[in-house]
Phi, psi and omega in degrees: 000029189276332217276089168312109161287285186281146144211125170286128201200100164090004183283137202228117165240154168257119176243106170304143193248140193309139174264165179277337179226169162307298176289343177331148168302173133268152179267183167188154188263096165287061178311339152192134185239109151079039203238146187232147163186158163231168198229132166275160182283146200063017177235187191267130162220104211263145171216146199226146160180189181279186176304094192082060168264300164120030189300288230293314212275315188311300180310302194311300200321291169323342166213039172081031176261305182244155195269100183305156177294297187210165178120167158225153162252148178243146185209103165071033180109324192236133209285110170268023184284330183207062157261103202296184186324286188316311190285321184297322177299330188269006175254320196321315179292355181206033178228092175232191189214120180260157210244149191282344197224066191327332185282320174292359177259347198264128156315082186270022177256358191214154217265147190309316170325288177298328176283359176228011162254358176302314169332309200297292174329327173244008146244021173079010205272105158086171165246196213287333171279349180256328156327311179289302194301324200284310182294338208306291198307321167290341170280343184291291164352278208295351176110045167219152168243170207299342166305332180296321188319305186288023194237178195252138162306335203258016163275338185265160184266151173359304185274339168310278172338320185270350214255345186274318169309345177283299187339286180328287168310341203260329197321313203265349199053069181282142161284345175221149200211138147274107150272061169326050168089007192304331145283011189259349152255023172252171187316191155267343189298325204265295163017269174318320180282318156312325167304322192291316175328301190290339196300303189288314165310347212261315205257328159286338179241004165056051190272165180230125172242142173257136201241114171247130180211189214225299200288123191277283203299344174275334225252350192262337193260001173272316185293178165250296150231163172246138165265137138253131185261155186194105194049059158088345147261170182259142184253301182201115158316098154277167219232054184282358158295343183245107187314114174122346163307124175229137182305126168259304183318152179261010171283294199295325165305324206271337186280307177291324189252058164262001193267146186279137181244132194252001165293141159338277178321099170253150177276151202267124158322128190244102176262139196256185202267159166043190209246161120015071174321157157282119189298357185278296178253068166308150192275149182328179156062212153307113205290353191243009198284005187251350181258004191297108189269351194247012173322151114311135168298337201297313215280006178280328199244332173243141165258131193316189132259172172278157157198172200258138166253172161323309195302349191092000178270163167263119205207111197249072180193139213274014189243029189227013204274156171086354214243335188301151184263086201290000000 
C-alpha cells in the first residue's frame, strides 16, 4: 500500500461569479484552493468537511467531470490534466466514479441491462454474448441477479439503485472509484449493507477509493486515512490506521468530538463559534481563524501550509510550527 496511485498537487478550481456592473472586479467562488494530498494503491482515502467544503467538486475534479482552474493530478505517474478525447476514453477503464444520488445517475428510460452493457459497447469490450456474461457477473458481485436486468431504475428501491450504481462503476474493471456521498440518503440498516458491500469489493478486486461523506462514523469505518477540509482546503490528514492518531487542528478536533461515544469516557464537546464564511469572500490568513478560540495575530495574516508534524499527522496550522517533520 506504498505505491502512490492518484497524486494531487496545488489543485485548484474557481467558479467565476456574473458581474453585476460594467465596472465591477470580477469575482470568484474558491471551491478548492490549493489542495494537495495523495492515495496509495489499494487503500480508502476518506474527505470529510461541511456542506460546501469542497469535497465533492474535488472528487468530479479526479475524475475529469470537471475541468481544474490550477494544479495537477497525476494517476501511475502521469499528469491526466490536458489529456485530449482518445486518452481520457482509455483512463474511463480505470478511473470511475458512484454518485450520491443514484436514480439521477440512472438512465430512467432503459431498462438495468442496457445501462450497464452500454460502457462495455463504446468501449468496444467482447461481442454480445461475452457482454451479457460480463453485466451477469457484475450483477452477481453487488447482490442482485438477472431478474433485475429487464427492470426500470424506478422500479428498484433506493439501496437497490445504489448496488446497480456500484455495477455501473465496477462494469469497465477500474482501478480507482471516487465515492460520492454514496450512503447518505439511504437508511442506516441499508448502509451498512453498502458499506460491507464496498469493502468486499475493494478486498476482491484490489480497488483503491477516494470515499467522500459528510458523515464521521461512515467516513472512520471506512478509511485508512481522512483528509478533512474546510472552505476549499485541508486542514489535516490523519493516519487512522495507524493506532493511537488523533485530530490535532482544532476545526478536526472540534469536528471528532461531535460524534457519540458509548465509552465511560466521553469526549468533551468542543463547540465553534459563528458561521461557515462565504467561499465568495474568505477571510485573510487562515480561513478558520474567526471561528478558532486558539487564533493568533499570525493566522489573521499568513495561511498556514500542510505539513507533516510530530504527531503523524498532516497538519494546515500555525500553533504546530516548530513541531514540523523535516
Amino acid at each position: 500500500m506504498n505505491t502512490a496511485l492518484i497524486e494531487v498537487e496545488g489543485l485548484v478550481k474557481y467558479y467565476a461569479v456574473p458581474r453585476q456592473g460594467l465596472w465591477e472586479s470580477q469575482q470568484y467562488v474558491k471551491a478548492v484552493d490549493n489542495v494537495s494530498f495523495t492515495i496509495r494503491e489499494g487503500e480508502t482515502f476518506g474527505l470529510v468537511g461541511e456542506s460546501g467544503c469542497g469535497k465533492s467538486t474535488t472528487g468530479q475534479l479526479l475524475v475529469r467531470l470537471l475541468q481544474q482552474t490550477g494544479g495537477s493530478i497525476r494517476y501511475r505517474g502521469r499528469d491526466v490534466t490536458g489529456l485530449d478525447r482518445r486518452e481520457m476514453r482509455i483512463l474511463r477503464q480505470e478511473i470511475q466514479i458512484v454518485f450520491q444520488d443514484p436514480y439521477a445517475s440512472l438512465n430512467p428510460k432503459k431498462q438495468i441491462g442496457w445501462i450497464l452493457e452500454e460502457p462495455l459497447i463504446i468501449h468496444r469490450i467482447g461481442d454480445k454474448q461475452e457482454r451479457r456474461k460480463i453485466v451477469a457477473s457484475v450483477l452477481e458481485q453487488v447482490g442482485l441477479d438477472n431478474s433485475f436486468l429487464k427492470r426500470y431504475p424506478h422500479e428498484l428501491s433506493g439501496g437497490q439503485r445504489q448496488r446497480v450504481g456500484i455495477a455501473a462503476a465496477l462494469v469497465l474493471n477500474p482501478k480507482f472509484i471516487v465515492i460520492d456521498e454514496a450512503v447518505s440518503a439511504l437508511d442506516v440498516s441499508i448502509q451498512s449493507q453498502i458499506l460491507n458491500l464496498l469493502k468486499e469489493l475493494q478486498h476482491r478486486h484490489g480497488l483503491t477509493y477516494l470515499f467522500i461523506s459528510h458523515d464521521l462514523n461512515v467516513i472512520q469505518y471506512m478509511s485508512d486515512r481522512i483528509g478533512v477540509m474546510y472552505l476549499g482546503r485541508l486542514a489535516e490528514i490523519i493516519d487512522v490506521a495507524q493506532a493511537g492518531r488523533e485530530p490535532v487542528h482544532p476545526y478536526t478536533q472540534a469536528l471528532f468530538s461531535s460524534i457519540p461515544q458509548v465509552k465511560a469516557t466521553q469526549r468533551e464537546r468542543i463547540l465553534l463559534q459563528g458561521d461557515l464564511p462565504s467561499p465568495l469572500t474568505p477571510p485573510t490568513g487562515c480561513t478558520f481563524h474567526p471561528r478558532c478560540p486558539y487564533a493568533m495575530d499570525r493566522c489573521h495574516q499568513e495561511m498556514p501550509e500542510l505539513k507533516p508534524y510530530s504527531t503523524g499527522n498532516m497538519v494546515s496550522c500555525h500553533l504546530y510550527e516548530g513541531e514540523e517533520i523535516k
